[in-house]
Structure formats: structure tokens, C-alpha cells
C-alpha positions as CSV (number, residue, x, y, z in Angstrom):
1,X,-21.3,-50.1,-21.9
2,X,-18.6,-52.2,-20.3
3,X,-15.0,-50.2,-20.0
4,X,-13.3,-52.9,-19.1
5,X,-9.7,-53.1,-20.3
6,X,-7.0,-55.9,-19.3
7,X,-3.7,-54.1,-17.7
8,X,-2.2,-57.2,-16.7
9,X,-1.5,-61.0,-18.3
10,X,-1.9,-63.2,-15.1
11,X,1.0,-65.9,-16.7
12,X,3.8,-66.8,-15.0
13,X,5.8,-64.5,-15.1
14,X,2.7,-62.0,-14.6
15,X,3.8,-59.0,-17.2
16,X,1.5,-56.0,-18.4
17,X,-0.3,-55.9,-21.6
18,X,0.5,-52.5,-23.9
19,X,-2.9,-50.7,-22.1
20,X,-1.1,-51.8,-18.7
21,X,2.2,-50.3,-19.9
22,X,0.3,-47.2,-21.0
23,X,-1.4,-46.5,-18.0
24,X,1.1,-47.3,-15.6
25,X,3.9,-45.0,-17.6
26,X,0.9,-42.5,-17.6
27,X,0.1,-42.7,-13.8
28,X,3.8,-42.4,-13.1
29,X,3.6,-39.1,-14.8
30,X,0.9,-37.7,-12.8
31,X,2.1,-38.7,-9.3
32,X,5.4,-36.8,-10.5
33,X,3.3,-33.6,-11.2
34,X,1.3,-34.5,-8.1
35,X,4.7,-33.7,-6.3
36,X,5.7,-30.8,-8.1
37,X,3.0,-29.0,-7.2
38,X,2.6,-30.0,-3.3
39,X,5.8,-29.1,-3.2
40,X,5.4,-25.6,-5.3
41,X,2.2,-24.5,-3.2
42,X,4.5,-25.3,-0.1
43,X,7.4,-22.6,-1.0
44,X,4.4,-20.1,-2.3
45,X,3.0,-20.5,1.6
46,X,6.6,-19.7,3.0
47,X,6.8,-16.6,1.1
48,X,7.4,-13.4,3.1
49,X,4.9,-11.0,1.9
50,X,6.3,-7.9,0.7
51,X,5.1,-4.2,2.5
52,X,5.4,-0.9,0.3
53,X,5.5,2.0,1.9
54,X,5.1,5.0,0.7
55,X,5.9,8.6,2.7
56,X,4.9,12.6,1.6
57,X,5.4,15.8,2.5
58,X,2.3,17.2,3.9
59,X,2.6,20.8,2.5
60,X,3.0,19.2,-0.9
61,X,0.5,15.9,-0.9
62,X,-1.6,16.1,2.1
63,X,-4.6,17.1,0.3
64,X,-4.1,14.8,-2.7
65,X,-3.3,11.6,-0.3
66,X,-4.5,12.0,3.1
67,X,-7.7,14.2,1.9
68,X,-9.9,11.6,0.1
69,X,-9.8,8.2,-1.7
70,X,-5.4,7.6,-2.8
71,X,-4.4,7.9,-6.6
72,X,-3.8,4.2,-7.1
73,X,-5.1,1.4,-6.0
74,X,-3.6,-2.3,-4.3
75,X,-5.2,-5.6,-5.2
76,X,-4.6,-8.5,-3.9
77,X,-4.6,-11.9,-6.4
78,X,-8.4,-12.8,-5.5
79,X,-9.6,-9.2,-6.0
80,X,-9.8,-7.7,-2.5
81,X,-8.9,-4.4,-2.2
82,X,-5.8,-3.6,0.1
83,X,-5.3,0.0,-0.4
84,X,-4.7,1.5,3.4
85,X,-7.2,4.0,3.9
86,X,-5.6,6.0,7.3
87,X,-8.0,8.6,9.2
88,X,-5.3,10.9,9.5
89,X,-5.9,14.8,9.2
90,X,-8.9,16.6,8.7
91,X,-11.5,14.7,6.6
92,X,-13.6,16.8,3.4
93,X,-16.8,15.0,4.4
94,X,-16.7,14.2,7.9
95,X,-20.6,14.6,9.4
């Protein structure tokens, strides 16, 4: 099967033919978008990353923060997990 199209009319002037027009107009596009998202996925790699932290009383949390596994989990966009897990205090299943 021969895809072959004709983009250009070799004349003088030389000048495109519609499919010529249609691709190049096309192409344009692209390389635009091309841009746009170089330059996107540049200002996402700048970003600071934001920290969270979060404080408790001991004689009101301890046991329901620092005792085991925390109430809530933080994910990351690919899936990893990046909930802190601190060995601080006295552990329930420490052998």
C-alpha cells in the first residue's frame, strides 16, 4: 500500500497543495502544544512542595497517634505511601 501524498507543487513559484496546507497548519498546531507542555512540566518541577504538620497533646492523643498505625493516611500522586511513621514513645508490640 503506497501512502504517498504530494504536500508540495514543485512550479515556480513552488506553493503547497491543500494536503500540504493541511499538514503544515496541523504540524504548527502540535509544535505549539509541544511548547505548552515543556514549558508546563517545567513550572510543575519548580514547585515548592508543601509540608503539613500536625502537633497533639500527649495526654489527649498519644495513644491514638503515637501508639500504632495514624488515623489517615498521605499518598503521594504515584501511589507511595508518605504517612510519617515516628518511633516515639512506648510501642504496643515492640519484641
Amino acid at each position: 500500500m503506497n501512502s504517498a501524498v504530494r504536500l508540495l507543487d514543485r512550479g515556480r513559484p513552488i506553493s503547497m497543495t491543500a494536503p500540504g496546507r493541511y499538514l503544515f497548519e496541523h504540524a504548527q498546531q502540535i509544535l505549539l502544544r509541544v511548547e505548552e507542555v515543556r514549558a508546563m512540566t517545567r513550572r510543575l518541577g519548580k514547585q515548592k512542595v508543601a509540608r503539613l504538620s500536625v502537633g497533639f497533646v500527649a495526654s489527649t492523643l498519644y495513644d491514638a497517634l503515637a501508639g500504632g498505625d495514624p488515623p489517615f493516611r498521605i499518598t503521594a500522586p504515584d501511589g507511595r505511601d508518605l504517612t510519617r511513621r515516628d518511633d516515639h514513645g512506648p510501642s504496643k508490640s515492640r519484641h
